[in-house]
C-alpha positions in Angstrom: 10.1 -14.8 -23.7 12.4 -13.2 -26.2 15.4 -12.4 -24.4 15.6 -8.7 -25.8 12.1 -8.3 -24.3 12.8 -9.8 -20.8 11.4 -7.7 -18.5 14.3 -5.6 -15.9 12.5 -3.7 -13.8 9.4 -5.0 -11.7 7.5 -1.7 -10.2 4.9 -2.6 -7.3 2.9 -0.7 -5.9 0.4 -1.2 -2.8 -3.1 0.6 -2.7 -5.4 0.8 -0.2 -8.5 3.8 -1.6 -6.1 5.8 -3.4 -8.5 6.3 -6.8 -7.4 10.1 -6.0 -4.0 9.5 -6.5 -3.4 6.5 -8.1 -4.1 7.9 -11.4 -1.1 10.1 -11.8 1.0 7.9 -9.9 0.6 5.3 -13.0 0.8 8.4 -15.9 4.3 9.3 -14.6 5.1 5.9 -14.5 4.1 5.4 -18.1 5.9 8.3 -19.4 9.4 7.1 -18.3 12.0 7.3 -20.3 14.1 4.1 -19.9 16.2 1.9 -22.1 15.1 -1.3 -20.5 11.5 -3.1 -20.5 9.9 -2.9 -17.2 6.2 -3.8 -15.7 4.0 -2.3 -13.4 2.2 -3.8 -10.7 -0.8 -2.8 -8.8 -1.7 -5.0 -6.2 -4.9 -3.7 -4.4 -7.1 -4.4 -1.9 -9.1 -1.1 -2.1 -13.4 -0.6 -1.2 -13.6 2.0 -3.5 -12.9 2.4 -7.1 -9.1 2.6 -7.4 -9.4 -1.1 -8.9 -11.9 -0.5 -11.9 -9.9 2.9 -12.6 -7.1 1.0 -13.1 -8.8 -1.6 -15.6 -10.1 0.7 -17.5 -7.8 3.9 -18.1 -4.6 1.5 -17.6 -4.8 -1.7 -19.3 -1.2 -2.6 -19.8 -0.7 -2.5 -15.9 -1.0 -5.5 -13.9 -4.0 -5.4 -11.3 -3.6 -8.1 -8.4 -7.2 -7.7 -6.6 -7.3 -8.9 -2.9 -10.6 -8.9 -1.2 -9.6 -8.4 2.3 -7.2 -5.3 3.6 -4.0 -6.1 3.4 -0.7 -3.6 4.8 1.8 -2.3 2.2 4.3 -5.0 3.2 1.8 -7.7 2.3 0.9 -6.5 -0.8 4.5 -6.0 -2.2 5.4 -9.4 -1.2 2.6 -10.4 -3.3 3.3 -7.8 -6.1 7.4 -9.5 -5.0 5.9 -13.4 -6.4 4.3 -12.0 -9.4 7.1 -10.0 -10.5 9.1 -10.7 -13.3 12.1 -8.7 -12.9 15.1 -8.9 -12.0 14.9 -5.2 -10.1 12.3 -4.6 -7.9 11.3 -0.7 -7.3 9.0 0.3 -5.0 6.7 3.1 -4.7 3.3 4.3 -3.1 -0.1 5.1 -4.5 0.5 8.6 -4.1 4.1 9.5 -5.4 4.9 10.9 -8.7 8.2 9.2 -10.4 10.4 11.7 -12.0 10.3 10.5 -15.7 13.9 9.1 -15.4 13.3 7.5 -12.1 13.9 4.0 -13.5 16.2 4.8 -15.8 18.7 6.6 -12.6 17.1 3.0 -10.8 19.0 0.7 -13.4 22.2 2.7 -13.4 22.4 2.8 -10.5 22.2 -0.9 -9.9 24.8 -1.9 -12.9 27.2 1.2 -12.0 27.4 -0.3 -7.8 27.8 -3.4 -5.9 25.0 -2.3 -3.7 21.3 -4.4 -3.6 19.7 -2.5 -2.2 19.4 1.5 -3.3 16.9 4.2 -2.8 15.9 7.7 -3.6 14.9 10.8 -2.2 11.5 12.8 -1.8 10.2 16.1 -1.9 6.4 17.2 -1.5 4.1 17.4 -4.5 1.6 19.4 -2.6 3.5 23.1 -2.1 0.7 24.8 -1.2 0.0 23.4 2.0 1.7 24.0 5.1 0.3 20.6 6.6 1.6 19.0 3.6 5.1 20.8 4.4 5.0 19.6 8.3 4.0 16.1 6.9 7.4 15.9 4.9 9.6 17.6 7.2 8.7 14.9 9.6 9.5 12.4 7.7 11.7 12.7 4.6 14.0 15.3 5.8 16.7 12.9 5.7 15.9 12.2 1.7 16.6 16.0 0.8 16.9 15.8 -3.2 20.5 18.2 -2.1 21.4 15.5 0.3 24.5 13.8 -0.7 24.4 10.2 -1.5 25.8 8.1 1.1 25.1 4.8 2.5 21.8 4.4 5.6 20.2 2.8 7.8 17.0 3.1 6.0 14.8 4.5 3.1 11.4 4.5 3.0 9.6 2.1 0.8 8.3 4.6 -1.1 11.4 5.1 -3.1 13.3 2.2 -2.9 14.7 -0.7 -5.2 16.4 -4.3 -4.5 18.1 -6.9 -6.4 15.4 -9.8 -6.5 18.1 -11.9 -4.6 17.3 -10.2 -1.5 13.7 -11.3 -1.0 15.5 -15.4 -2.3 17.8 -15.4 0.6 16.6 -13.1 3.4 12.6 -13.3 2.8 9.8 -11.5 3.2 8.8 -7.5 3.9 7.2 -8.0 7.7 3.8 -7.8 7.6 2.8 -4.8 10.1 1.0 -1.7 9.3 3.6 0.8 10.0 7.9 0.7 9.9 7.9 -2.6 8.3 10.6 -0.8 6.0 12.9 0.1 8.9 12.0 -3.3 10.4 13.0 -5.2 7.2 16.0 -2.9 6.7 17.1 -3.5 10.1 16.9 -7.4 9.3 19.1 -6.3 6.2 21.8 -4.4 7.7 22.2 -7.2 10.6 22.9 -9.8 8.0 25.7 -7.3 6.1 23.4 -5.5 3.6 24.2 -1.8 2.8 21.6 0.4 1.6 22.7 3.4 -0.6 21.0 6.6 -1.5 21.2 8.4 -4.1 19.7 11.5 -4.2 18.7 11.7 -8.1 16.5 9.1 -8.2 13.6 11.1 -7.3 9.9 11.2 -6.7 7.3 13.9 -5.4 5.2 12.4 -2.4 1.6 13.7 -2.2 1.1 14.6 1.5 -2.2 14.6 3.4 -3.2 18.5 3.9 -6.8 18.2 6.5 -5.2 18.6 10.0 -7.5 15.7 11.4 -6.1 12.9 8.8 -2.5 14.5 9.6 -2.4 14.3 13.1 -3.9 10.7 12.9 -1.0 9.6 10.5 1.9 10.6 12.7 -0.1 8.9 16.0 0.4 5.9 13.9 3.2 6.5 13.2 4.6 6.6 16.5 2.5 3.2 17.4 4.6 1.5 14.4 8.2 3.6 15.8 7.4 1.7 19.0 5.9 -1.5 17.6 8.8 -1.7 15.6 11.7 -1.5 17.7 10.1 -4.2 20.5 9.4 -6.8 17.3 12.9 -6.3 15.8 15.0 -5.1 19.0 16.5 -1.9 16.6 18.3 0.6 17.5 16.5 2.8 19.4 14.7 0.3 21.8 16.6 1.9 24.9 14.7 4.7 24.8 11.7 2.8 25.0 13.0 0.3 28.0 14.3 3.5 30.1 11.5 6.0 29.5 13.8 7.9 27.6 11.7 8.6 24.3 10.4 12.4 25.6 14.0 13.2 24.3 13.0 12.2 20.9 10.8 14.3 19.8 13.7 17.1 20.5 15.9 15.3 18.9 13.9 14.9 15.7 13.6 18.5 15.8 17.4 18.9 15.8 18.2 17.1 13.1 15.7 18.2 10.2 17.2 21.5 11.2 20.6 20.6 11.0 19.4 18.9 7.6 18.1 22.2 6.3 21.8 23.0 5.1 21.4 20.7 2.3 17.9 22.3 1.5 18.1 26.1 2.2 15.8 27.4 0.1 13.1 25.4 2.1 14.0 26.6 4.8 11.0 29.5 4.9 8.4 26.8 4.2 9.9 25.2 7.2 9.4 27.8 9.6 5.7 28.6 7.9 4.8 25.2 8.8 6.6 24.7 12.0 3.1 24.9 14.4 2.1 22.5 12.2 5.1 20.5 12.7 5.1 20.9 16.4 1.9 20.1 17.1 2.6 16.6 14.9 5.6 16.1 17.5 3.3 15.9 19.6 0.9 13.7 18.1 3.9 11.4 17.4 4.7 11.4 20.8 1.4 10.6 21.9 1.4 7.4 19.5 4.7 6.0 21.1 3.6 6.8 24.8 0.6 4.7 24.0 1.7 1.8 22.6 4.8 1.7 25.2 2.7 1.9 28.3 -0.6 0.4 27.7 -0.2 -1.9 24.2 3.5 -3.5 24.3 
């Protein structure tokens, strides 16, 4: 390959169904405005019709086709090995890049000595108050005002690494749920840092039916359990001492506390706060299940 065409930036992205979203996930993609050659990479194991979309309205993005359901850590160790780039970003089937996502990706990797740097979130969806609970659950920490700083954690919806990571430290874990926190836990134990940067943005479409919501966030709290029992992270002692009624409290605290970097969301916040509350719950629910009867 000619070396002024060598591709930079490897995008991969898992799908599971997502023919609803998938579509403008890839047209923001396309539309960035980046100084380096990048790829895009699809790798689905979808029943529906997300895979033929793709053929057919997207032809310059690569379509990895698995027949058997697969978990997002799976598929972007797969999407990972088929990669070419030296950057690998990583985002979901339904979240919108900002058209200088990449671009703020790359200078942020040749302008730091961190390998391993992430974004932040807000909702797509603003019309829905589920949608609202839905991400003040769980991106409140990824504010687009937050300050950048280095974490523990960003989701894999916004993230990117240095290729070397997945050379010396392996594979994403393959579990349906926190297998980012699980893998950034691995990270962090063997010196990693992980930096956000707040302008690297994307929108995250949020589910808005009550039924799918509260389903979501039960998993959720499966995987918040699953997860620290697999990996022994921070947070396990709550499990081990039947502490974990605390957290739901505690979560509450701090997306409040977090609101100061947000305040103008603040009124969608309290809008959507039965909706929030009664996802608490369901979150709860997911943890005290999995801790009590499926360890």
């Amino acid at each position: 390959m000619n070396l002024e065409n060598k591709i930079i930036i490897s995008v991969i992205i898992p799908s599971y169904n997502s023919s609803r979203t998938i579509r403008d996930c890839l047209i923001s993609l396309i539309k960035q405005k980046v100084n380096v050659p990048y790829e895009i990479l699809v790798v689905d194991s979808s029943s529906d019709q997300t895979a033929e979309l793709i053929a057919k309205e997207f032809p310059t993005v690569k379509l990895i086709k698995v027949k058997e359901r697969i978990f997002a850590g799976q598929a972007r160790n797969i999407g990972v090995k088929e990669s070419q780039g030296e950057i690998i970003a990583c985002l979901d089937a339904d979240c919108l890049a900002e058209e200088d996502w990449l671009q703020n990706i790359y200078d942020c990797h040749q302008g730091s000595s961190f390998k391993i740097i992430g974004g932040s979130l807000e909702p797509a969806n603003k019309k829905s108050l589920i949608s609202w609970a839905e991400y003040f659950l769980q991106f409140s920490e990824f504010f687009p005002q937050s300050p950048a700083r280095v974490v523990r954690t960003i989701p894999m919806s916004n993230i990117s690494y240095q290729r070397d990571i997945f050379i010396q430290y392996g594979q994403i874990p393959d579990i349906q749920t926190s297998q980012d926190t699980y893998f950034h836990w691995l990270l962090k134990e063997k010196g990693e840092k992980i930096y956000f940067s707040p302008q690297i943005k994307v929108k995250h479409q949020h589910r808005e039916k009550l039924i799918s919501f509260l389903q979501h966030q039960y998993h959720l709290g499966q995987g918040f359990t699953r997860g620290r029992y697999q990996g022994k992270i921070v947070g396990i002692w709550f499990l081990k001492y039947h502490l974990f009624w605390f957290l739901p409290f505690m979560r509450l605290f701090l997306t409040i506390r977090r609101l100061v970097w947000q305040l103008p969301w603040s009124p969608w916040f309290i809008l959507s706060l039965p909706f929030y509350l009664i996802g608490l719950i369901s979150w709860t629910s997911g943890v005290a299940w999995q801790r009590y009867f499926k360890k």
